[in-house]
NUKE-382518 format. One record per residue (C-alpha): x, y, z. Coordinates in steps of 0.5 Angstrom, whole numbers, padded with zeros to 4 digits, always signed. Each point is the difference from the previous one (the first is absolute). Layout:
BEGIN
XYZ ...
# end
This chain:
BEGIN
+0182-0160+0112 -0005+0005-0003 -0007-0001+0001 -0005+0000-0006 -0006+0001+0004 -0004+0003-0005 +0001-0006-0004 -0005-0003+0004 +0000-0008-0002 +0005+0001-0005 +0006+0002+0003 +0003-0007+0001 +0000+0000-0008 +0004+0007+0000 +0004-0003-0004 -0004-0004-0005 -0004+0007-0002 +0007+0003-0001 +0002-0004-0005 -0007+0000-0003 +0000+0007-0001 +0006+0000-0002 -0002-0006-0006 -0005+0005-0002 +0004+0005+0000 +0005-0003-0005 -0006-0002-0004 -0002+0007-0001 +0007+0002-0001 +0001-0005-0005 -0007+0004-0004 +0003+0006+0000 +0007-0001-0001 +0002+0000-0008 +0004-0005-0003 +0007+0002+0002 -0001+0002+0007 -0001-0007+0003 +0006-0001+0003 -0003+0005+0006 -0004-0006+0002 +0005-0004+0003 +0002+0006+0004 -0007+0001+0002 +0000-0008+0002 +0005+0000+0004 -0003+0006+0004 -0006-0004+0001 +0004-0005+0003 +0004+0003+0004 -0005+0004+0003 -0005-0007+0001 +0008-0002+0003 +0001+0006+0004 -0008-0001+0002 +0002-0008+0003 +0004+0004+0006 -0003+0006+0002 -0007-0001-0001 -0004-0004+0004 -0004-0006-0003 -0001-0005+0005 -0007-0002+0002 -0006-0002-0003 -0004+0003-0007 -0005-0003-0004 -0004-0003+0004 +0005-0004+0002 +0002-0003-0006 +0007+0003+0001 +0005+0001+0006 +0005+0004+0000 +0006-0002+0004 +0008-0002+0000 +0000-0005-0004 -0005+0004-0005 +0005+0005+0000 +0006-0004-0001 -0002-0003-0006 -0002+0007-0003 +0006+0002+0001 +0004-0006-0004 -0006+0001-0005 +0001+0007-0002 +0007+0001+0001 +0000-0007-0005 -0003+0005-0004 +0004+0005+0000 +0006-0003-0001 -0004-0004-0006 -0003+0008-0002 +0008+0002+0000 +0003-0006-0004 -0005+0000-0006 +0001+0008-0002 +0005+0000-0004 -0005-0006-0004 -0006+0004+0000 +0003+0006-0003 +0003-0003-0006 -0005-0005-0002 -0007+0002+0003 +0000+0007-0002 -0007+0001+0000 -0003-0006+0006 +0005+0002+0005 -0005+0002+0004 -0005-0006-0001 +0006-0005+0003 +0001+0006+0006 -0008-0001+0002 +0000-0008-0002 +0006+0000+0006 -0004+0004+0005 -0006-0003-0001 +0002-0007+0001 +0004+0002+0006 -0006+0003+0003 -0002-0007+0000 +0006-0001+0004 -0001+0004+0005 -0007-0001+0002 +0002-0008-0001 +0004+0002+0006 -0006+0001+0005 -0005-0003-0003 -0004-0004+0006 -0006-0002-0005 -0001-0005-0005 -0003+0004-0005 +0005+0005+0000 +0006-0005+0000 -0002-0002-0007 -0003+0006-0003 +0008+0003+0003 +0004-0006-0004 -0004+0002-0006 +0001+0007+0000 +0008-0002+0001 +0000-0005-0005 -0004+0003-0007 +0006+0006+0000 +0005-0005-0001 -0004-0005-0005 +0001+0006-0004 +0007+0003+0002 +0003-0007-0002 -0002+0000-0006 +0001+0009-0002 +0004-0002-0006 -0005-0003-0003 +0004-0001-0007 +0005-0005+0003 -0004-0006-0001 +0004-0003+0006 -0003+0006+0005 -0006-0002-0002 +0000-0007+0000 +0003+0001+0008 -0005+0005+0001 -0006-0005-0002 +0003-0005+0003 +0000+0003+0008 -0007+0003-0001 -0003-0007-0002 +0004-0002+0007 -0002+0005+0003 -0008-0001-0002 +0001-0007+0003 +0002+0002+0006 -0005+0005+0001 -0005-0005-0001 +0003-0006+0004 +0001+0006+0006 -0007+0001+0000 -0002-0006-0001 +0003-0002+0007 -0002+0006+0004 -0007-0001-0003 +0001-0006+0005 +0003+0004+0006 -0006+0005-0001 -0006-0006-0001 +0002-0004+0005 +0001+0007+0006 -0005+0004-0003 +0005+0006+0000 +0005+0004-0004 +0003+0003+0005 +0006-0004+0001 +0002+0000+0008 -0007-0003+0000 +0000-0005-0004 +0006-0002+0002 -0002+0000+0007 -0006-0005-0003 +0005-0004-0003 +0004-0001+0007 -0007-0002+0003 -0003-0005-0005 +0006-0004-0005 -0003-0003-0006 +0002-0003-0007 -0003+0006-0003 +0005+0004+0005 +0005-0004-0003 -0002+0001-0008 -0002+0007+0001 +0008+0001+0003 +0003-0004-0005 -0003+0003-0006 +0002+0008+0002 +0006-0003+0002 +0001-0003-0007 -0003+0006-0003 +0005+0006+0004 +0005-0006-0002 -0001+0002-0008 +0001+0008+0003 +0006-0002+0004 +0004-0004-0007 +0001-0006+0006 +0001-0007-0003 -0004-0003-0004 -0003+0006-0002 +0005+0004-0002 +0000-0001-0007 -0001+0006-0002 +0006+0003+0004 +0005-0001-0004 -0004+0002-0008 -0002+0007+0003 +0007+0002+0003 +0003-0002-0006 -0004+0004-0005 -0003+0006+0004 +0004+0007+0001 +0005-0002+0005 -0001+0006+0005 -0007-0002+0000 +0002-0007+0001 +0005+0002+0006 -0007+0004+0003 -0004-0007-0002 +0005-0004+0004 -0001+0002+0006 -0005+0005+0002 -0008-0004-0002 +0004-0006+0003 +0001+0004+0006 -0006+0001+0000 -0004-0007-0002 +0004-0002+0008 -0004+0006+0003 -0006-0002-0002 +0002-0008+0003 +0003+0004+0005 -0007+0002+0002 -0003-0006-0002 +0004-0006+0004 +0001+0004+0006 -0007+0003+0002 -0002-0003+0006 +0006-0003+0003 +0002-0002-0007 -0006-0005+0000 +0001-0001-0007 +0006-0001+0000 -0001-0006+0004 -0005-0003-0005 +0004+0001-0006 +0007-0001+0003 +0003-0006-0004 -0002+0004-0006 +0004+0005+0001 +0006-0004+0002 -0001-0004-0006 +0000+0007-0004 +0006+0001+0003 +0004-0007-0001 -0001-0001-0008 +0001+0008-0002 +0007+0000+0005 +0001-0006-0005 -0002+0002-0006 +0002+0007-0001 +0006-0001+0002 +0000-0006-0005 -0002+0003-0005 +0004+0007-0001 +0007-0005+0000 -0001-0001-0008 -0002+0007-0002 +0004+0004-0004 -0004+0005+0001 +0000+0005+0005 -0007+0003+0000 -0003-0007+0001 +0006-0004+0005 -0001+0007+0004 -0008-0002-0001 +0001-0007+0003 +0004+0002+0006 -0006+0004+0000 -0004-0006+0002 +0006-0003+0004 -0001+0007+0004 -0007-0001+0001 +0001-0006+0003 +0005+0003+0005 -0007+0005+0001 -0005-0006+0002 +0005-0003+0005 +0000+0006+0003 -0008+0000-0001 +0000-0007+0003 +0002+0002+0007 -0006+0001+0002 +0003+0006+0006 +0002+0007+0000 +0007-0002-0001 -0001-0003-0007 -0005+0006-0001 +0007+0005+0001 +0005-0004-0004 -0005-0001-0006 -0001+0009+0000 +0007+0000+0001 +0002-0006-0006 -0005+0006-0004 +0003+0006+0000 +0007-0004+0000 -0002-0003-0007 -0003+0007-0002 +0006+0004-0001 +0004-0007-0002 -0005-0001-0005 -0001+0006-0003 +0007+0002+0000 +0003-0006-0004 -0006+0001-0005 +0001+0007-0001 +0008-0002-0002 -0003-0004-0005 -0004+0005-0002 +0006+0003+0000 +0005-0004-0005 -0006-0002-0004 +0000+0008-0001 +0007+0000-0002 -0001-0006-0006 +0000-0006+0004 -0006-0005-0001 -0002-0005+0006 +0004-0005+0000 +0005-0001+0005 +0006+0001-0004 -0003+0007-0002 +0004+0001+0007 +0007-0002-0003 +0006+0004+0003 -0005+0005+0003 +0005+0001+0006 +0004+0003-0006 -0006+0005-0003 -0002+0002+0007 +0002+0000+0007 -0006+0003+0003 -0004-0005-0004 +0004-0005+0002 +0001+0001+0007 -0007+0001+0001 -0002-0006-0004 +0004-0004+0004 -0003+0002+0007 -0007-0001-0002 +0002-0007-0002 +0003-0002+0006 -0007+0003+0004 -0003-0005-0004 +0004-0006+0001 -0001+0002+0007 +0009+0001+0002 +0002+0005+0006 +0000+0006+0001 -0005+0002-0005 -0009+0001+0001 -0001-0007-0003 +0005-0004+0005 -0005+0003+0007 -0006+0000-0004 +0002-0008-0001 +0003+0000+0006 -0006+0002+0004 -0005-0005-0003 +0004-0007+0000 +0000+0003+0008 -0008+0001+0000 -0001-0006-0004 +0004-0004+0005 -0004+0002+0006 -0006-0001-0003 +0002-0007-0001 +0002-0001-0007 +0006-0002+0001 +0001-0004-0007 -0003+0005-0003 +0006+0005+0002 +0005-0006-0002 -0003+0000-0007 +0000+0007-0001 +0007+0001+0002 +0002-0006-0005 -0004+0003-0005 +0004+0007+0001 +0006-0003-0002 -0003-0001-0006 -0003+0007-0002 +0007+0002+0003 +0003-0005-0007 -0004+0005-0006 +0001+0006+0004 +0006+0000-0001 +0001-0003-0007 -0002+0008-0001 +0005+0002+0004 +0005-0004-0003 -0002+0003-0008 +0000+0007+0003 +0007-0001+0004 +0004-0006-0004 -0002+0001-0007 +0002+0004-0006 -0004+0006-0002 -0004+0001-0007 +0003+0006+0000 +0004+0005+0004 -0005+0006+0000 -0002+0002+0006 -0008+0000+0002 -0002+0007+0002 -0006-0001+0006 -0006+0004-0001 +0000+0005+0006 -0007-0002+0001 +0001-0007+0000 +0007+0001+0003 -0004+0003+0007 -0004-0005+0000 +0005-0005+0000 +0005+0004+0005 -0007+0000+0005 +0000-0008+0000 +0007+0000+0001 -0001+0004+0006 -0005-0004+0003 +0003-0007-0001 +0006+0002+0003 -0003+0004+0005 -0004-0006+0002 +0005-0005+0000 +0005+0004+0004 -0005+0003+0005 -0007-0005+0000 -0002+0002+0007 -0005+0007-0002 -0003-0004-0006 -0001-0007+0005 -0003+0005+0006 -0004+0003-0006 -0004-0007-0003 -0001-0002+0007 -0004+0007+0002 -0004-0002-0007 +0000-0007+0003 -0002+0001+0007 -0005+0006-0002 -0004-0005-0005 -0001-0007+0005 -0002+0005+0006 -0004+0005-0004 
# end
C-alpha cells in the first residue's frame, strides 16, 4: 500500500479528505458551471467516488489520527467501501433524474451525498463520543434535505418532515444516553469508557445504554422505532431511497459496533437482553407488517426492518464469528437492496406507479428487467444459491453458537413469511397480463447500476468464500486492534 507519511496524523483519513475536496470541488463547480452544463457534475461525482474507492485499497489509512478519536483499521475500511461503493451505485441510478427534472440544483443534490457520506466514513473509525454524534450528524442532515428535493410534491415533503423530527428524537435520546456513559467515566473516549464500565456496572450503565440504544434504534428503522421507514421510502426519489436504505443504516451499526464491543464487549454485556428484545419484535413486525402492502416502496421499507432485525441477531452474538456474519449480511444486503430499488425506479421510469400491480407481465416488457428482479428477490428471501441465502445462512449459524437457539428458530419461520410477499412480486411480474405490450428501455446509466448489482448477488452467492474471509479480516482487525 502506498505511505502517506507527509500526512502526518492524518493519513488514516486519506479517504475521508478525498472525498471532501472532492465535495468542495463540485461545489465550486456548480458556481461556475451555467445552467445547461450540470450534468457534467454527476460525472465529476462518480469520479470523486471512485477515486475515494480506489483510495480504500491502495492507500494506507490504518492508524490513529486526531488525538485518538478516530482509528483506521479493517473494519473502518470495509464499511468505507460498502458506503462509497453505495453511493456510487446510488450516484449512477439517479443521472438520468437529475438531468430531466433538476437542471439547475444538480449539483447541490451531488454535494449533499457526499457530505453525508463523509459523515459516514468517519462514523466508520470514530473511537470517541463526540465525534460519533457530530458523525451521525453530518450523515443525517443531507438526507433530511435530499428526501424531500421535490419539494413541490407535498407527499415528499411530508416524508422528508416526518424522518427529520425522527431523526431530531433520536439524536437527542443518543446524547442523552451517552451523556450517562460519559457522567458516570468521566471520558469520551470509548475504549475507555467501556472499559469503566467492565469494572463498575451500575443502574445508570444500564440507562445510559439503553437510551443510546433507543436512539441508534430510531437511525436504524428497528421495531418500534421505524415509523418513519415506510413514509420516506414511499415519498422520496427512489435511487435516493435505495442509497437510504442501506448505507446510514450501515452506518448506525458501525457506530454500535463500536460502541458494544469496546473492551471485550463490556457493553454489549450490560445491555444484552435490550438487543435481543430488539431483535425479536422487529424480526416479528417487519415481516407482519410488509404482508398487506400494495405498495412496493413501503413493503420493501418493512422488509427493511425484518433485515434489520437479522442484523442485531448478528449484533447480539457478542464474538468475532457474529461480527463476520454481520459485515457479510451488509454488503450481501447492499447490492440486493440497492438493486431492487433501482428496477423500481426503473419501471416507475417507464409509467409505472408504486403499486405492486405496477409490475404486472414485466416478464413480458423486459426480460433483463425481470431476471433481475427475480434474483434480488430471492437474495432477499434468503433461497440458495444467491448472497441472501449465505449471508442468512452464516448468521443463524453464529446466533446458534453464541446460544440463541430459539432466536435462529424464530427467524427461519419468520423467513417463510418474507418468502410469501416477496414472491406476490415475483408472480405479478411473471404470472400476470401486462398493461401494455410496449417494451421498457433501460437507461444506460441506470441499467449499469443494476447490472453491477446483478454481478455481486450472484458473485456471492455462487462463490461467498472471498467475501466471508474479507468481514472476518475486518472483524478479527477491529476485536484485536
Amino acid at each position: 500500500m502506498i505511505a502517506l507519511d507527509f500526512l502526518g496524523n492524518l493519513a488514516p483519513l486519506a479517504v475521508d479528505l478525498i472525498l471532501v475536496i472532492g465535495a468542495l470541488s463540485i461545489l465550486v463547480s456548480d458556481i461556475i458551471l451555467p445552467a445547461g452544463e450540470k450534468r457534467i457534475l454527476g460525472y465529476g461525482t462518480l469520479a470523486v467516488l471512485t477515486a475515494a474507492l480506489v483510495g480504500c485499497f491502495v492507500l494506507d489509512i490504518d492508524g490513529v489520527a486526531i488525538s485518538g478519536a478516530y482509528v483506521g483499521d479493517g473494519m473502518s475500511r470495509f464499511l468505507k467501501v460498502l458506503f462509497i461503493v453505495g453511493a456510487y451505485l446510488s450516484v449512477l441510478g439517479t443521472q438520468h433524474q437529475l438531468k430531466q427534472d433538476s437542471t439547475r440544483r444538480q449539483g447541490e443534490y451531488f454535494e449533499l451525498l457526499l457530505f453525508s457520506l463523509v459523515g459516514m466514513t468517519l462514523l466508520a473509525g470514530t473511537r470517541d463520543l463526540i465525534l460519533l454524534v457530530v458523525c451521525f450528524e453530518l450523515m443525517g442532515i443531507p438526507l433530511y434535505v435530499l428526501a424531500g428535493w421535490r419539494s413541490k410534491d407535498k407527499l415528499a415533503v411530508e416524508g422528508a418532515l416526518k424522518f427529520f423530527m425522527v431523526g431530531a428524537v433520536s439524536s437527542v435520546t443518543i446524547l442523552f444516553g451517552l451523556s450517562f456513559l460519559y457522567g458516570l467515566s468521566g471520558t469520551t473516549n470509548i475504549p475507555e469508557m467501556a472499559a469503566w464500565v467492565g469494572v463498575h456496572r451500575s443502574a445508570g450503565v444500564l440507562v445510559g445504554g439503553a437510551l443510546a440504544l433507543a436512539g441508534m434504534g430510531f437511525k436504524l428503522g428497528v421495531f418500534p422505532f421505524h415509523m418513519w421507514v415506510p413514509d420516506t421510502y414511499e415519498s422520496a426519489d427512489t435511487p435516493l431511497v435505495a442509497y437510504l436504505s442501506v448505507a446510514p443504516k450501515a452506518a448506525g451499526l458501525g457506530a454500535l459496533i463500536q460502541l458494544l464491543y469496546a473492551a471485550d464487549g463490556a457493553l454489549l454485556k450490560e445491555v444484552s437482553v435490550v438487543l435481543i428484545i430488539l431483535a425479536t419484535v422487529t424480526l416479528i413486525a417487519g415481516n407482519l407488517l410488509a404482508l398487506n402492502q400494495s405498495n412496493i416502496k413501503r413493503l420493501l421499507g418493512y422488509s427493511g426492518v425484518a433485515h434489520m432485525g437479522f442484523l442485531l441477531m448478528a449484533l447480539s452474538c457478542g464474538n468475532v464469528r457474529g461480527l463476520q456474519m454481520l459485515l457479510f449480511y451488509l454488503a450481501a444486503y447492499l447490492f440486493t437492496n440497492i438493486g431492487t430499488f433501482l428496477v423500481v425506479h426503473t419501471v416507475q421510469q417507464a409509467g409505472g406507479d408504486d403499486t405492486v400491480d405496477s409490475f404486472s407481465g414485466l416478464g413480458r416488457r423486459s426480460g433483463w428487467l425481470s431476471f433481475a428482479m427475480l434474483l434480488f428477490l430471492l437474495s432477499l428471501a434468503g433461497i440458495p444459491f444467491v448472497a441472501g441465502f449465505w449471508a442468512k445462512l452464516y448468521i443463524f449459524l453464529a446466533a446458534w453458537e453464541a446460544g440463541l437457539g430459539w432466536l435462529v428458530v424464530l427467524g427461519a419461520a419468520l423467513s417463510v413469511v418474507g418468502l410469501y410477499y416477496y414472491l406476490q412480486i415475483a408472480r405479478a411480474i411473471f404470472m400476470t397480463e401486462p398493461p401494455t405490450d410496449e417494451r421498457i428501455q433501460v437507461e444506460w446509466h441506470t441499467n449499469l447500476a443494476i447490472g453491477i448489482c446483478l454481478a455481486f448477488v450472484m458473485g456471492m452467492g455462487l462463490m461467498p468464500r472471498p467475501f466471508v474471509e474479507a468481514a472476518e479480516l475486518a472483524a478479527r482487525a477491529f476485536l484485536q486492534g
